[in-house]
N, C-alpha and C positions, 0 to 999 in steps of 0.2 A: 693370396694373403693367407698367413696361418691362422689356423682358427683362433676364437679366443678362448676359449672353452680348454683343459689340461688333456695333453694331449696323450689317448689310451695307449697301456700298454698289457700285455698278456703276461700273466707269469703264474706257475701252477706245478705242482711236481705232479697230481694223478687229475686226468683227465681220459674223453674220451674223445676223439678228433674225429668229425663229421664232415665229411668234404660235399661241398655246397653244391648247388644248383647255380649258382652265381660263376662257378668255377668254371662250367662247362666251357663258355667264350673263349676261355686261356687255355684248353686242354682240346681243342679238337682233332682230330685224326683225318680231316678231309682238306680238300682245299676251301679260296672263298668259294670258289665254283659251287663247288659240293656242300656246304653250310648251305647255300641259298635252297639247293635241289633237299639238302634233306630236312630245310626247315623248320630245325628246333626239337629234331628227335630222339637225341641226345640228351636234351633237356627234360624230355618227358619221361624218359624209361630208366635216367639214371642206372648207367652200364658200368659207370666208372667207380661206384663204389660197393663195398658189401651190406644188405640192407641187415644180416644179423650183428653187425656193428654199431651199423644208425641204432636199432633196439635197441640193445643194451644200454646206447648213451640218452635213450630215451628215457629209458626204466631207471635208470640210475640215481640213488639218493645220497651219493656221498661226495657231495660237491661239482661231479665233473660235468655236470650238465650246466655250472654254472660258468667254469672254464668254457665249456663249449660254445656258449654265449657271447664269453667276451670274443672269442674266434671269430664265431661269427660276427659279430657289430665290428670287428675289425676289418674282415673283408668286405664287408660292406658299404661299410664308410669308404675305404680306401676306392672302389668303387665308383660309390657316388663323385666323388672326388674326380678322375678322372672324367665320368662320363659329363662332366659339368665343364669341364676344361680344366680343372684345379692342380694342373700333371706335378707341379713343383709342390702344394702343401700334402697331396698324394707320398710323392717320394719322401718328403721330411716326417710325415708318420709310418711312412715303411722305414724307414730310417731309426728314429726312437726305438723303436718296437727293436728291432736288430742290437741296438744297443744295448738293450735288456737282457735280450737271451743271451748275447753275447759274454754280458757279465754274468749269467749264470753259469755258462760252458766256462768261465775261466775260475768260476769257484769250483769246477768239479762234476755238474750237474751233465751230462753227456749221454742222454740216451733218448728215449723215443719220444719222449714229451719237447723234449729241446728240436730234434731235427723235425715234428708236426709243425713247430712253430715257425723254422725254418722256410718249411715249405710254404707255407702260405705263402710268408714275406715275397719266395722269389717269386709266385703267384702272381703277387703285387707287382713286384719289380719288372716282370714279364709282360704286363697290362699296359705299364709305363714305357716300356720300353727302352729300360736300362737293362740291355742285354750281359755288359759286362757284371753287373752286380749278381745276376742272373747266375751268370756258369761260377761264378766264387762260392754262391750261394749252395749251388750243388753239387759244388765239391765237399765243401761243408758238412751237408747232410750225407755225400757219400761216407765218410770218413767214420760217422756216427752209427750209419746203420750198418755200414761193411759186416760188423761182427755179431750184429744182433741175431737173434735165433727168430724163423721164418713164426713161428707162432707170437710174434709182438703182434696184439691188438688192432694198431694202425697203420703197420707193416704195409699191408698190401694197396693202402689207397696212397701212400707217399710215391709207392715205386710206380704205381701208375701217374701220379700227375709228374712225377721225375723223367720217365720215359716218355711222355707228352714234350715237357718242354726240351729235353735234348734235342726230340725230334725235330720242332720248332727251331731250334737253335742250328739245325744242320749235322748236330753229332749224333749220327747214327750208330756207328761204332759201342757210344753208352747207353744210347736207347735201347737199342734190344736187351742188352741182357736182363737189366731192371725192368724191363716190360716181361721178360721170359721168367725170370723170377717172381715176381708179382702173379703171372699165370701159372706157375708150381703151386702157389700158398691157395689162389682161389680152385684151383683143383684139386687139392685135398682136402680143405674146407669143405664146398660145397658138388665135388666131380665134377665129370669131364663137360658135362652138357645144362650146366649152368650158366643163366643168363647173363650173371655179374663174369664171367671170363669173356664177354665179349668186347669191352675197350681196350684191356693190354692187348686180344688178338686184332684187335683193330689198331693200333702200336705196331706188334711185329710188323704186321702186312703190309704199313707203310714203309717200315724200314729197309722190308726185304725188296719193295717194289723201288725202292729210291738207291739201292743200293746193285742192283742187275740182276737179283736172284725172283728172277720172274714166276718161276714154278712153285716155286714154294708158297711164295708171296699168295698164289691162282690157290693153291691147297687150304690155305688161312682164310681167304675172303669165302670160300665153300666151306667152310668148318663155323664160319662165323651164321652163314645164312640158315644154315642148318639148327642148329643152336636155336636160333631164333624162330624159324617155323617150326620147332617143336614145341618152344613156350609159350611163343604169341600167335601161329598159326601162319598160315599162309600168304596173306593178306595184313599184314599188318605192316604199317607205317616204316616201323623202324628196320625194316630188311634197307630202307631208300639208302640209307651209309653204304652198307657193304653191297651194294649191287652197283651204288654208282663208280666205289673202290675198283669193284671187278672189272665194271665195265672198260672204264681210262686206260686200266692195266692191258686189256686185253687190245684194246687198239693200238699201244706200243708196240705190242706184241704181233701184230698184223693179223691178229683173229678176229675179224670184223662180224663175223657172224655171229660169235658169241657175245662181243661186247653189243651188237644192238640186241640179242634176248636179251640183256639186263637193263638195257636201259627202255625197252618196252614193257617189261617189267614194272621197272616204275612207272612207267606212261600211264597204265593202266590201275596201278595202285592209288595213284594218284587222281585217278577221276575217277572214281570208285569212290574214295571219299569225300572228295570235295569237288566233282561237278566237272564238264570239261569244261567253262570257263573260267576256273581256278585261276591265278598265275602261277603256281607251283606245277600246272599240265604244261603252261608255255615251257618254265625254264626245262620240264621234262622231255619234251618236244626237241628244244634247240642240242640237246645232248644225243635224242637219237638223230637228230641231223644231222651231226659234225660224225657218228656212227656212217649216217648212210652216203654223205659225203664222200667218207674213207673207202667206202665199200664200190665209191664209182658212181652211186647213183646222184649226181648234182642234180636235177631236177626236182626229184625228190626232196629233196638237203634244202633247196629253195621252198617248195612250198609247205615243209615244216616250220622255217625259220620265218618267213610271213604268217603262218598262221600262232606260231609264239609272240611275235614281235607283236601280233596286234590283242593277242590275250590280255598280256600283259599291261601292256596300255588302256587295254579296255577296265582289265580288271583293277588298278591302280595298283598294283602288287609292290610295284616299284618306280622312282621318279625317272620322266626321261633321260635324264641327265645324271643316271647312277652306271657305273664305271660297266658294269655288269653289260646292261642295253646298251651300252656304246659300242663294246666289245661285238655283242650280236649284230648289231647294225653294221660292223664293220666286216665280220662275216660271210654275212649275207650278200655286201657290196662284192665280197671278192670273188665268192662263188659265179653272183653276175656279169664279172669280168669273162670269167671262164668258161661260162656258156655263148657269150656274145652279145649280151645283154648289159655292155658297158654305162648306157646312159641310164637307166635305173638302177645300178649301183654308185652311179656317179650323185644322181640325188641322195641317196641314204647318206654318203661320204659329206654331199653339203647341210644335211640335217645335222649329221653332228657336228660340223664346224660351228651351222648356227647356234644349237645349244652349248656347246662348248664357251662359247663367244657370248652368249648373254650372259652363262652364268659366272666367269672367271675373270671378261673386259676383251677390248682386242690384241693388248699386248704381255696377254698371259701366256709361258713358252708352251704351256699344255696345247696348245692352236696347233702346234707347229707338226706332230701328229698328223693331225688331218689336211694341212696347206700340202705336206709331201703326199698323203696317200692321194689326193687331186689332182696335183702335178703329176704325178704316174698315171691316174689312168685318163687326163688331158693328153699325156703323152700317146698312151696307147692310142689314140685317137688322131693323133696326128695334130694335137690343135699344139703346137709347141709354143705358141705365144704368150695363152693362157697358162701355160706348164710354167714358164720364163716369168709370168708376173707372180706367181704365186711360191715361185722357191725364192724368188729374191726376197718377197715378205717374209718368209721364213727366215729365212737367214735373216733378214736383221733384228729380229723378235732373240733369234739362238745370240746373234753376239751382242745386243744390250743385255740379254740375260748371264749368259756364260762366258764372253771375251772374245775376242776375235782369234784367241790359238789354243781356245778349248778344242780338242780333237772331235767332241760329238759334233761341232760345226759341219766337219769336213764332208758327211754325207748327204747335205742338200747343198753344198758346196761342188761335191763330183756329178752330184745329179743335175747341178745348174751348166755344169759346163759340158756334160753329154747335150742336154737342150739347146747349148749356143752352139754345139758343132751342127747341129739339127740345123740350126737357124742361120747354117753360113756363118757364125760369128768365130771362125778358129784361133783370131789368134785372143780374142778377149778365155775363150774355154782353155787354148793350152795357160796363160797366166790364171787362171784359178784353178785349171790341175797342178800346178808346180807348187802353186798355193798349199794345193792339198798335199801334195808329196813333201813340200817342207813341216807342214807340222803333223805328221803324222811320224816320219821319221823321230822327229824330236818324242814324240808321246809314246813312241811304242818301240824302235829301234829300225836299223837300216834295211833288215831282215825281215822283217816282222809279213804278217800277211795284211792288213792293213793295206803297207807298204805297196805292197804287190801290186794288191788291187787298184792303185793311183796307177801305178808304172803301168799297166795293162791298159787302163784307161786312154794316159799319155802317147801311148805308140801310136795308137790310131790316130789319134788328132794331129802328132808332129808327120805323119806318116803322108795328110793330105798337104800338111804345109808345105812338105818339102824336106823334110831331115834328114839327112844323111842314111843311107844303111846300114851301114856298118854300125851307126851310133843304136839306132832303133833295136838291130839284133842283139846287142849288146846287153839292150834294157830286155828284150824277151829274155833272154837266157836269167838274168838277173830274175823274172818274174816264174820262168820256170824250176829256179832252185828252192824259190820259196814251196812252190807248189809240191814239187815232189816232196820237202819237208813239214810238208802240212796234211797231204791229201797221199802220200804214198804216191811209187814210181808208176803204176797204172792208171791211176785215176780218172778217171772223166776230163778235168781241170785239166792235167797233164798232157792228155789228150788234143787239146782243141788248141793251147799253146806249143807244140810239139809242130803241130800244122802249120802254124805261122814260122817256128825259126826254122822250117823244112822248105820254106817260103824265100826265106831272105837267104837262105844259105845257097838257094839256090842261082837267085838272082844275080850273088856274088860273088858267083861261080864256084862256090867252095864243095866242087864234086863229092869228093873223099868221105868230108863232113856230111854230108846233105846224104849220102849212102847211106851209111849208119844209122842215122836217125828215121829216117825213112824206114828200115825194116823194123826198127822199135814202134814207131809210129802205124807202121801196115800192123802189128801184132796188137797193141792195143785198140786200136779201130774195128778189129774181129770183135774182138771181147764187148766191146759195145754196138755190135751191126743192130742186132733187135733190138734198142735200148728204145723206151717210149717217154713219155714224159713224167711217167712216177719213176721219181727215184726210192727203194727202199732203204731203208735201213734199220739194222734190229737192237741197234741201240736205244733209239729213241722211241719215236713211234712208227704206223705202219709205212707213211707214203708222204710226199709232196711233192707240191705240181708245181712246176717251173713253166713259165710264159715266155717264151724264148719268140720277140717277134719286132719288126724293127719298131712297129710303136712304140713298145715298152722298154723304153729309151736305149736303144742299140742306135748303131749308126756305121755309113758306110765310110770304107777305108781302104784302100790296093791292097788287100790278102784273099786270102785264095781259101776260108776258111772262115765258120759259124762260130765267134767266141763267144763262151759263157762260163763267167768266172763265177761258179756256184760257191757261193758263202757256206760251206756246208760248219766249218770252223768258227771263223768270222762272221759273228753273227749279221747279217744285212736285217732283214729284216724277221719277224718272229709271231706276229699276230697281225692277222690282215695284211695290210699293205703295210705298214710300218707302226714299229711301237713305242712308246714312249722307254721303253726301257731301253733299246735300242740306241735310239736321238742321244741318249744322255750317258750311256754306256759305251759307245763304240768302242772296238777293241774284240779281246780275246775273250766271244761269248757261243756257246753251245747254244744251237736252237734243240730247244725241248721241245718246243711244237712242229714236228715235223709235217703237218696236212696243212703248210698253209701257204698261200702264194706268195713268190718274190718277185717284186719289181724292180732288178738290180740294176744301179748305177752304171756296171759293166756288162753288161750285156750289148757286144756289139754285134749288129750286121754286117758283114763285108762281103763286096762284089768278089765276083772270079768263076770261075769253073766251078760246076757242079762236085759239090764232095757229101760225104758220108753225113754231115751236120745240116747242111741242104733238107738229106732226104729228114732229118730229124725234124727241123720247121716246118716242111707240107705235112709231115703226119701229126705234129701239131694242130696247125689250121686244120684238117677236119677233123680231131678230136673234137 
């Protein structure tokens, strides 16, 4: 409802613009992750503004203190507004407000007072979550300040919250430079080892970390730390940002040793001043976990993440059922997979089904997360019955929710019908892979890797029915063009299919053929002889561990070779066992997280002579 009270608007040609404490939520430089770890420290040291600016507009007797006011009662309201739920009378006073300046900019009025006011609104509009208003909004203010000279007053807290929200926004491209300009003005204002230069370089660092430019990125988070244990010392709270920055970074980067000294770092800062049964030690805890994790040490990684999980709980930090603890609980569960400790992670997985389930109903599609991460590790287990009741439930939560040829369907859908080839059920699994291969085609294209990954699925299962060879090799070849066009002509992937049409090519006597590939196939299988179960890679982050075992829904088929159609592109899964982003995303997605386990749909086991993927599965099992 709009208020009934006349709704404020700002307007003021000299003023002095004070960027709030309110702001901090809309401008941060971390993830949620990292909000929770550094708990409002941001808020307390006020990085993001110049504090000889706040003065002045302190001291000031010639009206601007009282513009400053209405600034503030504007972001505040609009504020309260949202945090009330009011997101619609919210927008219609960001709205007015815009309309104001708006007519001022078109009398003429076009410089630093008009884009301060600007910036809040898209503030506002960013809180809201009217993205589109958002990048208008700061096109707007670019336009304005492009030409202004770096000594404007409120120059440097604009280009910081400007390089905040691009960042947010994904344009990194515009974020840095306004965050690099914004740190020219506060380094010759106040020099190089001032405290107020520590958010825009907390701005770059993100940019340069989200962008590949990893070293530099590691130079910025060290220039940041430094900074700050010159002004606040050693030990002081607010290092927890850029150390946790550092940290994340450095695990992409496969420098595991450094990223757990920072997040030991905070472990320790962190019970230092609030105690170790803080929940700020847990979540500090679960960060050097997912560190010593990366580093190889699961054991460790386990009884970090139990002694977090139950901090936290202990300490009420946060409610069970907050997205954060779920995440960990799912964590935990997958580590326990990986050591062989399947039925204690298999309880975490039905903790959060149940809280999930009390607090959303049973036919909320967020369940559906947790009914596949059960069904996988029912499967690892062998119990495929239970696997079989609980993706069917899924599935029908996904298609009253999203339609029966929504493509997110299609992955507890490929996952149901690897469990009926499990279960003897082949011809009910090949009609729900054709299932899957028809609407996926249709979602993504005939090419697509998606695609692929049904077609890969499908061979095996028509392969025990009986289907033709020629027809089957047909469909490998088809599943191998996608691969090489997705994963490059050596790949892994390329690999393990290369074995199969070396397979049928043989059976169909096609000598000639079968030669050929064969010595591509013996050349790529070199390249991979030591290959373990960390795959690296230095795009993303350091490692992830693939469970390649017929539990984890693989199944036997007449080839002569260990398939494993690693999602490296396509995202399968991305957090734990599966993510909601995932379910509801399928398609064409980058796993950012690369430490974490897959329990892929295609993952099949097949009988035959002893090969090279063979020795790969035993050195699995006693990993």
């Amino acid at each position: 409802m709009v208020p009934a009270t006349p709704t404020p608007t700002v307007s003021s040609r000299q003023f002095m613009f004070k960027p709030y404490s309110a702001v901090n939520s809309l401008e941060t430089h971390v993830s949620t992750h990292q909000d929770k770890v550094a708990s409002g420290v941001s808020s307390q040291n006020g990085f993001h503004r110049s504090k000889t600016l706040f003065d002045k507009a302190s001291d000031s007797s010639d009206g601007t203190s009282d513009f400053e006011r209405q600034l503030q009662e504007l972001f505040n309201e609009v504020k309260t507004l949202i945090t009330t739920g009011n997101e619609k009378d919210a927008a219609d006073l960001l709205q007015a407000n815009y309309e104001a300046v708006k007519e001022q900019m078109n009398d003429g009025s076009k410089g630093i007072e008009e884009a301060a006011i600007l910036d809040v609104i898209a503030l506002g509009y960013m809180a809201v979550g009217e993205f589109k208003s958002v990048r208008s909004l700061l096109d707007a203010i670019s336009e304005v300040i492009d030409d202004l000279n770096n000594d404007e007053p409120l120059l440097d807290s604009i280009l910081v919250h400007m390089g905040s929200m691009y960042s947010n926004l994904g344009e990194f491209g515009k974020s840095l430079p306004v965050n690099e300009r914004a740190t020219d003005i506060l380094e010759n204002r106040h020099g190089k080892n001032s405290v107020v230069l520590v958010t825009p370089l907390l701005g770059i660092a993100k940019v340069l970390s989200s962008t590949g430019k990893a070293a530099r990125a590691v130079d910025i988070y060290h220039r940041v730390i430094r900074i700050l244990e010159l002004n606040r010392g050693v030990e002081t709270e607010d290092l927890v940002v850029p150390l946790f920055g550092l940290g994340s970074l450095l695990i992409k980067e496969g420098k595991v040793t450094g990223a757990e000294n920072s997040f030991i770092r905070i472990l320790n800062i962190y019970t230092k001043l609030y105690g170790q049964n803080d929940g700020r030690v847990g979540l500090a805890m679960c960060s050097l976990a997912h560190a010593k994790c990366a580093k190889g040490n699961a054991n460790e990684a386990i009884d970090l993440y139990k002694k977090a999980l139950q901090i936290i709980k202990d300490s009420s930090y946060m409610p069970l059922d907050d997205s954060m603890m779920e995440n960990m609980r799912i964590d935990l569960a997958e580590l326990l997979h990986v050591v062989g400790r399947g039925r204690e992670g298999r309880e975490l997985l039905e903790e959060c089904l149940l809280i999930t389930e009390k607090r959303k109903g049973k036919d909320d599609p967020s369940l559906v997360t947790h009914y596949l991460n059960l069904a996988a590790s029912y499967s690892q287990s062998k119990d495929f019955v239970t696997a079989e009741r609980l993706l069917r439930t899924s599935l029908e939560i996904m298609k009253r929710a999203d339609g029966p040829e929504n493509p997110s369907i299609t992955f507890p859908m490929l996952h149901l019908a690897v469990t009926l080839y499990h279960l003897k059920q082949d011809e009910e699994a090949e009609k729900i892979a054709l299932e899957v291969l028809h609407i996926r085609k249709k979602a993504f294209g005939k090419d697509s890797l998606p695609v692929g990954e049904a077609l890969d699925c499908l061979v095996s299962i028509q392969s025990r029915l009986g289907e033709g060879e020629a027809e089957l090799l047909e469909q490998l070849e088809r599943v191998l063009k996608i691969q090489e066009r997705e994963f490059g002509s050596e790949s892994e992937e390329v690999m393990v299919t290369l074995n199969k049409v070396v397979f049928y090519l043989d059976k169909l006597g096609k000598k000639d053929e079968k030669f050929a590939l064969q010595k591509r196939l013996s050349r790529v299988q070199m390249k991979y002889k030591q290959s373990s179960i960390i795959f690296q890679s230095k795009r993303h982050t350091l490692a992830r561990v693939f469970v390649f075992t017929e539990a984890s829904l693989g199944f036997s088929a007449n080839l002569s070779c260990f398939v494993c159609y690693k999602p490296t592109t396509y995202a399968i899964c991305t957090r734990g066992f599966v993510s909601e982003t995932v379910v509801s995303n399928i398609g064409y997605l980058e796993c950012r997280n690369m430490s974490k386990i897959v329990y892929s749909t295609d993952m099949l086991k097949v009988t035959g002579s002893t090969t090279q993927d063979d020795v790969h599965r035993d050195s699995m099992k006693e990993s």
